[in-house]
MARVEX-300154 format. One record per residue: x negated, y negated, z negated of N, C-alpha, C in turn. Coordinates in steps of 0.02 Angstrom, whole numbers, plus 32768, in hexadecimal, padded with zeros to 4 digits. Each point is the difference from the previous one (the first is absolute). Example, Ala and Ser with C-alpha at 12.3 -4.5 7.8 and 13.67 -1.06 7.14 Angstrom:
MARVEX-300154
7D6C811C7E7A802D7FC580007FD37FC48000 80127FCB80247FD67FC57FFD80277FC97FDB 
//
This chain:
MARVEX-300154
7FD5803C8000802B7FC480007FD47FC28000 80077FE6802D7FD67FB5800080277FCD7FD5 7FD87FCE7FFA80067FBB7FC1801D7FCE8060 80427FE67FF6801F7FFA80327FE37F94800D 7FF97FE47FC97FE67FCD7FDF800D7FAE8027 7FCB7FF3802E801E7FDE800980207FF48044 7FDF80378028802A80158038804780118009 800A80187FC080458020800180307F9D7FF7 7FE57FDD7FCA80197FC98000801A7FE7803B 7FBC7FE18018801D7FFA8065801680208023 800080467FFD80348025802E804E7FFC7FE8 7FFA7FF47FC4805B7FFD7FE3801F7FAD801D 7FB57FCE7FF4802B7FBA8020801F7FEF8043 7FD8803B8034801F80148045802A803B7FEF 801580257FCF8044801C800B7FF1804B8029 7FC2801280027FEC8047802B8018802E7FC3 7FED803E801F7FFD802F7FD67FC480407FE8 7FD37FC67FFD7FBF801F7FFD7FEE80087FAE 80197FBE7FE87FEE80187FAB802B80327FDD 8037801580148031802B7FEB7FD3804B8012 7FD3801280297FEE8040801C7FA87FFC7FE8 7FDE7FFD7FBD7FBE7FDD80087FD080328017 801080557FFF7FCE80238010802B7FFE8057 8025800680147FFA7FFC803D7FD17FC7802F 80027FC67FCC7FDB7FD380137FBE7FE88005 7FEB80437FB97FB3800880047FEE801C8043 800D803A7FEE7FFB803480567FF77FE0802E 80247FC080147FFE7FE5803E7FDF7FBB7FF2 7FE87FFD7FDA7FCD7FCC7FE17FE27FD9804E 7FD8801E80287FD080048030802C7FF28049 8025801A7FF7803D801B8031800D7FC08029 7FFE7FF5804580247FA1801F804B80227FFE 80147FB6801D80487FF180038030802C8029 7FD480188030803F801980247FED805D7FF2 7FFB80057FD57FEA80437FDC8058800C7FEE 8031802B8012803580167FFD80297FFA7FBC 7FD2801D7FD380147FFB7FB17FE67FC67FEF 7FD67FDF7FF07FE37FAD800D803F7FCB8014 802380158039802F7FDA8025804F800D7FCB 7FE880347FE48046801B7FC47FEF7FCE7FC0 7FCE80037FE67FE27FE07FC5800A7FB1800D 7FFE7FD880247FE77FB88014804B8006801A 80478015800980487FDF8025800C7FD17FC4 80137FCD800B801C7FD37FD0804F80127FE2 7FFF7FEB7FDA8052801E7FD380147FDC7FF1 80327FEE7FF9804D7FC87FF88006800D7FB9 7FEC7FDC7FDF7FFF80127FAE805C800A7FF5 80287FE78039805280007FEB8014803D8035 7FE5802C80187FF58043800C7FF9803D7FC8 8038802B800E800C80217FDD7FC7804F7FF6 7FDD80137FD07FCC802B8009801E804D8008 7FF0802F80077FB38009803480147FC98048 7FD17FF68023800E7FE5804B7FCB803E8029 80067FFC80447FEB803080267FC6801A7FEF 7FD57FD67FEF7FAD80077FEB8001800D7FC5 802280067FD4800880147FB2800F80438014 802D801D801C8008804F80077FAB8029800D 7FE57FDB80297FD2802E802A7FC57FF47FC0 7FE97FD07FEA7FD47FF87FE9800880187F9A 80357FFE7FF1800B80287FBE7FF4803B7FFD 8020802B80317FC3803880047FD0800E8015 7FE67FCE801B7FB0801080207FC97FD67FC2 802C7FE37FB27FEB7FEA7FD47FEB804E7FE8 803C801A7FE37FFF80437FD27FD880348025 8006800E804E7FB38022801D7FDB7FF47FF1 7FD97FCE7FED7FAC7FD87FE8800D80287FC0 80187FE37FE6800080017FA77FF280417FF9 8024802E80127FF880457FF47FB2802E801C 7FEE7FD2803B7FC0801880117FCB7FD57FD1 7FF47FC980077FEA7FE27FE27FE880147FAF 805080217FDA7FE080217FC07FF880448006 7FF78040802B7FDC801580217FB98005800D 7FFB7FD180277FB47FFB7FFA7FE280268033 8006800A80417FEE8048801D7FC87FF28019 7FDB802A80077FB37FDE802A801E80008046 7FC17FDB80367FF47FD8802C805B7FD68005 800A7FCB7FB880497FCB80057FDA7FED803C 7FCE7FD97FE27FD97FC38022800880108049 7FEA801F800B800E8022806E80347FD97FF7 8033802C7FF0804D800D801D80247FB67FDF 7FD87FE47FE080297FB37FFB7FDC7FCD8031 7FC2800580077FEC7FED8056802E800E802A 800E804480108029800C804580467FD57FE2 801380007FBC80557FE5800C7FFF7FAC8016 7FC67FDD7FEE7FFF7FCC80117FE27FDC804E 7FD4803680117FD57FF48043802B8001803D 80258049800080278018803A80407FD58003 80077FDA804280287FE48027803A80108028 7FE38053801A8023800E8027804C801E7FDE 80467FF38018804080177FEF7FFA80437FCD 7FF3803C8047800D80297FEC7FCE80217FBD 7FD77FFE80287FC980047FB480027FF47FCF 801E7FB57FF080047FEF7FCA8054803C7FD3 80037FFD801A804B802B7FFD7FF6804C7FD1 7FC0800A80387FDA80477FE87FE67FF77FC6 7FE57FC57FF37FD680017FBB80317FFE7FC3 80407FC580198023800E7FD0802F80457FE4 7FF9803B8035800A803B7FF57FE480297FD2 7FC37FE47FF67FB2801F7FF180097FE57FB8 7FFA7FBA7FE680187FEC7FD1802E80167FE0 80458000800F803A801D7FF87FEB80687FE2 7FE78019801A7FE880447FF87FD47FEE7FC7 7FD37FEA7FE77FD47FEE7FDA802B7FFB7FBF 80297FDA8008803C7FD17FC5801E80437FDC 802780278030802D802A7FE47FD980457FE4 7FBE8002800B7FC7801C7FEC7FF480097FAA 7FFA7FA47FF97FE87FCF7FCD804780187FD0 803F7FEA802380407FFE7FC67FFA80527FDC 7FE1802980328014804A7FDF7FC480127FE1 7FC67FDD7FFB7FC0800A7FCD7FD98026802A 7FFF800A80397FEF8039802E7F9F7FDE7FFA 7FC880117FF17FC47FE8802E7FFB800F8041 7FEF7FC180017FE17FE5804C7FDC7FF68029 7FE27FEA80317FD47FD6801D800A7FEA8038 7FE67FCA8029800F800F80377FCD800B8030 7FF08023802F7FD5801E80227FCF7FD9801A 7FC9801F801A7FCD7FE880057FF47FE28055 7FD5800480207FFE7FE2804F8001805F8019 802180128050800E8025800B801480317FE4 80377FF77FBC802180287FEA804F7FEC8005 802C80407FCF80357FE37FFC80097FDA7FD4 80477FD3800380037FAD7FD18003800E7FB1 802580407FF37FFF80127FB17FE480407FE2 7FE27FFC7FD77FF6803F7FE7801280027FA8 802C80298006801380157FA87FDD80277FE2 80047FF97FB37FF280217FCF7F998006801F 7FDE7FD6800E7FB97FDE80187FE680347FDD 7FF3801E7FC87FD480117FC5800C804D7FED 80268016801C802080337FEE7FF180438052 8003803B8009800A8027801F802D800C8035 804D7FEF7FCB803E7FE9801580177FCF8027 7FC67FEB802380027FCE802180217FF0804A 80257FD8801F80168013804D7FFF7FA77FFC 8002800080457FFF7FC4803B80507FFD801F 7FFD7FB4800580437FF080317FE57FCD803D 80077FFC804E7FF07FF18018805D7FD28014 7FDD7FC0800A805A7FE2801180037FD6802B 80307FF9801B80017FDD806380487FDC7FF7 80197FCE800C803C7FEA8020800880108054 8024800A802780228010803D802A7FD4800F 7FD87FE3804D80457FE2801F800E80308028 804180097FF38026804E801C80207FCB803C 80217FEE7FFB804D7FDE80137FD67FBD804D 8016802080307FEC7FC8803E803A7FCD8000 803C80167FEE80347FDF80017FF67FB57FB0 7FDA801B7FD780027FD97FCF7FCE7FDD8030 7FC8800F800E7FC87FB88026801E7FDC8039 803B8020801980137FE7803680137FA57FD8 804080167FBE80127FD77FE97FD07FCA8003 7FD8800D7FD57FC97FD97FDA7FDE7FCE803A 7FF0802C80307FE87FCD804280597FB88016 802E80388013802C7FCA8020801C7FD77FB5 7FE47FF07FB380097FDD7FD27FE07FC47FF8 7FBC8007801D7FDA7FC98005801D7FD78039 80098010804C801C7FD4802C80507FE57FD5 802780287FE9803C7FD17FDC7FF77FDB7FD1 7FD180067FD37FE17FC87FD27FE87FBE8032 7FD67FFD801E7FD67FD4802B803C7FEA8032 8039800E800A802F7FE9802C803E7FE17FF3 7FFC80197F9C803E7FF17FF480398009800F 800180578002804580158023800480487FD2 803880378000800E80447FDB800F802E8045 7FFB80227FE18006804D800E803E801D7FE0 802680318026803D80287FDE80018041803A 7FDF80497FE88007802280148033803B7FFA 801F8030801F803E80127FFF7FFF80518024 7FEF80237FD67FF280418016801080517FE1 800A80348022802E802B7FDE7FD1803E7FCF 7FC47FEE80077FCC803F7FFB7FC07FC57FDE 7FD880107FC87FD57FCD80057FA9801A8023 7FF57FED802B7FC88022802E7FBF7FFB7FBF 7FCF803D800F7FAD7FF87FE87FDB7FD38035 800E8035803E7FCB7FED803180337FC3804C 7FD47FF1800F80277FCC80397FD18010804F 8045801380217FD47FF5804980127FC4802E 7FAF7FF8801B80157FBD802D7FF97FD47FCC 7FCC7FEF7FC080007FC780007FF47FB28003 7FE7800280357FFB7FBD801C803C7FFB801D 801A8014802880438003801380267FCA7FD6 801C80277FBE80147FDA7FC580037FD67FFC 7FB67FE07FF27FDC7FCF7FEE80077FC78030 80018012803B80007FC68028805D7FE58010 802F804E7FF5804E7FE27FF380097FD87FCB 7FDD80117FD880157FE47FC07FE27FA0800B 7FDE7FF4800F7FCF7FDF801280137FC18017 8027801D804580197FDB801980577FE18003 801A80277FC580357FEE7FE47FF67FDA7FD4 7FB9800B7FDE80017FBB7FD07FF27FBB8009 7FDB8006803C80007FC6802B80387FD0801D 802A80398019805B7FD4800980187FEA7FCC 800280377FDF802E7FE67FB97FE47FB37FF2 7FB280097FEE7FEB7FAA7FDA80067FD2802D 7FF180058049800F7FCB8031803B7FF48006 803480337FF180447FE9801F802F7FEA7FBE 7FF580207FC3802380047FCF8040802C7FFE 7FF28047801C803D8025800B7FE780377FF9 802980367FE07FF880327FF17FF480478037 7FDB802680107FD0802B8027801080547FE7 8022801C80367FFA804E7FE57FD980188051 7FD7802C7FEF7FD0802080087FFE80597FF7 800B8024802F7FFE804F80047FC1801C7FE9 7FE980267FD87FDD802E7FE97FFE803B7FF0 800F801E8047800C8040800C7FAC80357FE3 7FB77FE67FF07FDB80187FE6801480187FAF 802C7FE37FEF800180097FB78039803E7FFA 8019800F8031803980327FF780427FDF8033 802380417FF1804A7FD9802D80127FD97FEE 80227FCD802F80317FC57FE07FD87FC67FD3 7FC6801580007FE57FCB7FD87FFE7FBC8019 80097FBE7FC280057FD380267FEB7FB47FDF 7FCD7FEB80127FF17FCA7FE980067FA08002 802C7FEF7FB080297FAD80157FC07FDD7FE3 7FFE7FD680217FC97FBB7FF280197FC98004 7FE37FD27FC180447FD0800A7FB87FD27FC4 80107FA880117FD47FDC7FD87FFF800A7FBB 7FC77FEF7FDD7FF7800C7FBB80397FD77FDE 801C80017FC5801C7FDA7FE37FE27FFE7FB5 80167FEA7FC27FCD7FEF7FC97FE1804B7FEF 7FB17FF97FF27FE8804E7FE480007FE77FAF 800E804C7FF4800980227FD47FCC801E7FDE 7FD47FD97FC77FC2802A7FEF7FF58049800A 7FDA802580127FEE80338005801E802D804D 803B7FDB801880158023802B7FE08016803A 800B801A801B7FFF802280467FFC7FE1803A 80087FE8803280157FE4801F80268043804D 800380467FD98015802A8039802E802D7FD2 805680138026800B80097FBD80158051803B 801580317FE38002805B801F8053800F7FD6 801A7FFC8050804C802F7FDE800C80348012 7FF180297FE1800880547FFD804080167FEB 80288020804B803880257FF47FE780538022 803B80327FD37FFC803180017FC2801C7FDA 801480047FDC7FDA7FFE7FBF7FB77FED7FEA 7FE2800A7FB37FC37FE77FE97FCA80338012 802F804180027FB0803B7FF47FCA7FFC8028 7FCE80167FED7FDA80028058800180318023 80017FF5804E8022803E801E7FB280278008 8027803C801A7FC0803F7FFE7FD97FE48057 80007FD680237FD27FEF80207FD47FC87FDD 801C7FF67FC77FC37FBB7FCC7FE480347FEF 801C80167FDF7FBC80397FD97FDD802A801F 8011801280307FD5802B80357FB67FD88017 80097FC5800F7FE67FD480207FD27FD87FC6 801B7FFF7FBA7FD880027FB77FD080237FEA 80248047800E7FD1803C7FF37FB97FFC8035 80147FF080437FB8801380377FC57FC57FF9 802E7FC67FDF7FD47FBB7FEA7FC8801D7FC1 803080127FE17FE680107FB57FCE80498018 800F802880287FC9803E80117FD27FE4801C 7FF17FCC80237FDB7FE880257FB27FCA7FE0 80307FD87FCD7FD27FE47FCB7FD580307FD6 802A80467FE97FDB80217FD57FC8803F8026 800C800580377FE88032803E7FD87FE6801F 7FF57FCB801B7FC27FD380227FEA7FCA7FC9 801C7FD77FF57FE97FC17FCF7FD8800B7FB9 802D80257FD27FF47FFE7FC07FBF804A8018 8013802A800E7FE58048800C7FAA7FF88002 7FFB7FD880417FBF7FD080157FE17FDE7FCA 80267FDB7FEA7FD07FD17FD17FF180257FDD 801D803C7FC57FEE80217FCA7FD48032800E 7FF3801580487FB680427FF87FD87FD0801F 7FEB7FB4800F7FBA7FD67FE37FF27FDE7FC6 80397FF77FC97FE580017FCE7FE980347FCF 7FEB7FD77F9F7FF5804B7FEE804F7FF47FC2 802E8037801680387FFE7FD87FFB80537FE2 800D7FF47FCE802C80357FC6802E801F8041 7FEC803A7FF5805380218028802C80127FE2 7FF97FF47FC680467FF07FD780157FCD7FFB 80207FD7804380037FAF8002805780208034 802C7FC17FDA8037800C8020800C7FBF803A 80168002802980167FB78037803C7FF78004 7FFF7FB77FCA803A7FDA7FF980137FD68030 80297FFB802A80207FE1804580487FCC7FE2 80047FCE800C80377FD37FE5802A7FEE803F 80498024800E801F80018027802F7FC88023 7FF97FDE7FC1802F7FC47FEF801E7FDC803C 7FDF7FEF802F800A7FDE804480348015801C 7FF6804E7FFE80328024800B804C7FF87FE3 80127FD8800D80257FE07FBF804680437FED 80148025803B804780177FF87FF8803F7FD9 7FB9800B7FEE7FE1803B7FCD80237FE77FBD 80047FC47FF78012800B7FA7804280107FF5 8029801F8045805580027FEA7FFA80427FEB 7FC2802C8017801C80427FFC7FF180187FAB 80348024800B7FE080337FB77FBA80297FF0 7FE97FFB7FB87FC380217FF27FFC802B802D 8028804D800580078049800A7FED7FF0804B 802C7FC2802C7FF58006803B7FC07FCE8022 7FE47FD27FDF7FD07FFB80117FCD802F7FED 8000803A7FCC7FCD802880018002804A803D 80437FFA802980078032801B7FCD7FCD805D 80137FCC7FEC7FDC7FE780397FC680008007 7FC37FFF7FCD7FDB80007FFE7FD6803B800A 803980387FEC7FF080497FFA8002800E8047 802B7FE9802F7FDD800980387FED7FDE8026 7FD97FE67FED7FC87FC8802D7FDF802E8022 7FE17FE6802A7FC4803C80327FC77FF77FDC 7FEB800C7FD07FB07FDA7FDC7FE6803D8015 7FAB7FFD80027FEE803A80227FB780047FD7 801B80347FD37FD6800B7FAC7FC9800B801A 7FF5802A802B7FB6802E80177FBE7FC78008 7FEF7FF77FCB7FBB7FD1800780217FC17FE1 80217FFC7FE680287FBC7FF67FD57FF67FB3 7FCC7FCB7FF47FEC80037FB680207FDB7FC9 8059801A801480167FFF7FD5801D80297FBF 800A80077FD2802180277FD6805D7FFA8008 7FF67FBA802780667FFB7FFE800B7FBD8019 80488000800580057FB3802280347FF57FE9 800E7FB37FFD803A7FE87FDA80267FC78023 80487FDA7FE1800B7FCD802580247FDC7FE5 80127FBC7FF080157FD57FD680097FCB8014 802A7FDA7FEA80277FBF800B7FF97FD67FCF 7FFC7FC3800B7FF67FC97FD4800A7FB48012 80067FD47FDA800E7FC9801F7FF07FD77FC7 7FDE7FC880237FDB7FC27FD880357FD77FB0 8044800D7FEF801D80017FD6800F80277FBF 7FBC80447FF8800C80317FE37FBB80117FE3 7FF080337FC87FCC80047FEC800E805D7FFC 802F80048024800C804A800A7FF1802F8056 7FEF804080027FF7802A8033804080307FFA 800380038048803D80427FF87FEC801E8039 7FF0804F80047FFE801D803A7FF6805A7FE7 7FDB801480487FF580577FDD7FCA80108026 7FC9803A7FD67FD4800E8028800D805B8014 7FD3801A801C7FFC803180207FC380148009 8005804C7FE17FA5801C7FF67FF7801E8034 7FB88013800C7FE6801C8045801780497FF0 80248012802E800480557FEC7FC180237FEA 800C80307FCD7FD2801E7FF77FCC7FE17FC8 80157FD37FDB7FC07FDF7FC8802380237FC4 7FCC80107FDE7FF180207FD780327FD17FBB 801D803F7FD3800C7FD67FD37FF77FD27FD4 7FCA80017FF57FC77FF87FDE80057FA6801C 7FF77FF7803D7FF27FB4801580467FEC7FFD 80258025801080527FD97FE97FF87FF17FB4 7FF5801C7FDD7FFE7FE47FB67FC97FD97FE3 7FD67FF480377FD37FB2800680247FD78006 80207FF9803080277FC8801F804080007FF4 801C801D7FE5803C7FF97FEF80127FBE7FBE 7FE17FFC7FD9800B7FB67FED7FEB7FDF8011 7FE37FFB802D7FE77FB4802D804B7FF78027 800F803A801980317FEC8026805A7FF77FE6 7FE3800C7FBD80547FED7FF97FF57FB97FCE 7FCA7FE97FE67FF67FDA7FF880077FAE8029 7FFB8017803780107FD5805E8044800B8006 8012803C7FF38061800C80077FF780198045 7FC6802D800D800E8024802B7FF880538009 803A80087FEA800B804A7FE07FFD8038804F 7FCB80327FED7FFA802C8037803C802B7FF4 80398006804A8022800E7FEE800F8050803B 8022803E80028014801A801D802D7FF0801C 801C8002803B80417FD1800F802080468014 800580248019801F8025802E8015802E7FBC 7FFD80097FBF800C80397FCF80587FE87FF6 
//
């Protein structure tokens, strides 16, 4: 906990919310301005604003993450509070706060720690002991349809116009998209030149899909500027998950697979994958996201893993929810290594099909 002193003074006379968060603020001590969490810490606040405000959600728990590592204590902090303040990039930073987040719920359950060294994996439990296993952890952008957003969000910000999409199925993957991009594009262009409202066919996103564009009117902190109306129902259909599963085989079969036989890892190290992007994963039930996972195509033979896992989370929470899945064939013996690491994470190896 830092002495907040007289910085915190001047940050309260501009009304930020940087003295309210002081170890978040240590951390990013070093950090410039347009550093993502930096840009959370430094929003000014309407003292006649009612609390939390948008940046109060995200950053209260990314208070109680510190704290918990922090009294902790894990060797190489120092690295890994470099990387939380250095790295710029979106997604990365995203990852670290995954990494953090894993660390935390570590810390709340008394679990020892550390976090890994250069070409290893990011955690290793119980350091001192025999009993020891590794977690290696990744966020995933699964979802092309979510980047699609994210790209045509910036042109409606910068144009001052919305989005209202209207579709019966909610897509992972998108074909044709530039296509899209350039309909969409150029409806937003009429709309702001003309001041009239723009529908637009988006037959890439599924049948009948159909996109209204129409000028901005007052925003709404935190909002969107693209909003998704999904009829015929929430679940995700079995071409999302199909198309989930070959994403997710693909990261752990070429990507993750690769990196882990050039470093030097414990092969008692599990790979934690954060699905989240994936967004229509958190409707399903425990039983049935563990049956999904159960049949993923992962392809154990050489894989230096002991198991793989998958979990959801979101920057409002200091909690994990997901399930892992052991490599056929490991010995009991390493399941009852890892078995409180992993329910400790809340990710209970589960049989699905019993």
């Amino acid at each position: 906990m830092i002495d907040a002193g007289k910085d915190a003074v001047a940050a309260s006379a501009t009304g930020t919310h940087r003295p309210d968060y002081p170890n978040v603020a240590e951390w990013l001590a070093r950090a410039a301005s347009d550093h993502w969490w930096v840009k959370l810490l430094d929003t000014e606040r309407d003292r006649g604003v009612k609390r939390p405000t948008c940046a109060d959600t995200v950053l209260r728990r990314l208070e109680e993450l510190i704290i918990a590592v922090e009294t902790a204590n894990p060797e190489h902090l120092g690295r890994f509070r470099k990387r939380f303040r250095s790295d710029y990039d979106l997604a990365n930073l995203f990852s670290i706060r995954l990494e953090l987040l894993c660390a935390a719920n570590l810390a709340f359950r008394q679990i020892p720690f550390d976090f890994g060294g250069i070409a290893e994996p990011d955690l290793i439990c119980y350091p001192d002991i025999d009993a020891q296993g590794w977690i290696e952890i990744r966020s995933g952008a699964f979802s092309v349809f979510d980047r699609l957003q994210h790209d045509i969000e910036a042109e409606l910000v910068s144009k001052n116009a919305r989005l209202t999409v209207r579709l019966s199925k909610w897509p992972l993957e998108v074909n044709n998209r530039n296509s899209v991009r350039t309909r969409v594009s150029q409806a937003v262009d009429t709309a702001v030149k003309n001041g009239t409202e723009q529908v637009v066919t988006l037959p890439e996103l599924g049948l009948d899909a159909i996109g209204t564009v129409r000028q901005q009117g007052q925003e709404i902190c935190g909002s969107s500027r693209i909003s998704v109306e999904q009829h015929g129902g929430l679940m995700p259909s079995h071409d999302y998950l199909t198309s989930l599963a070959e994403k997710l085989a693909m990261k752990v079969n070429d990507e993750k697979a690769g990196q882990g036989r050039k470093g030097s890892w414990n092969p008692r190290t599990m790979l934690l994958i954060d699905i989240s992007r994936a967004r229509l994963t958190r409707l399903l039930a425990h039983n049935d996201l563990a049956a999904w996972l159960h049949d993923a195509n992962i392809e154990w033979q050489d894989l230096p893993f002991s198991g793989v896992a998958v979990c959801v989370s979101d920057l409002n929470s200091v909690t994990i929810e997901g399930v892992s899945r052991y490599k056929p064939g490991l010995p009991d013996t390493e399941r009852g290594h890892l078995e409180p690491i992993l329910t400790a994470l809340n990710l209970p190896a589960t049989q699905p099909h019993q």
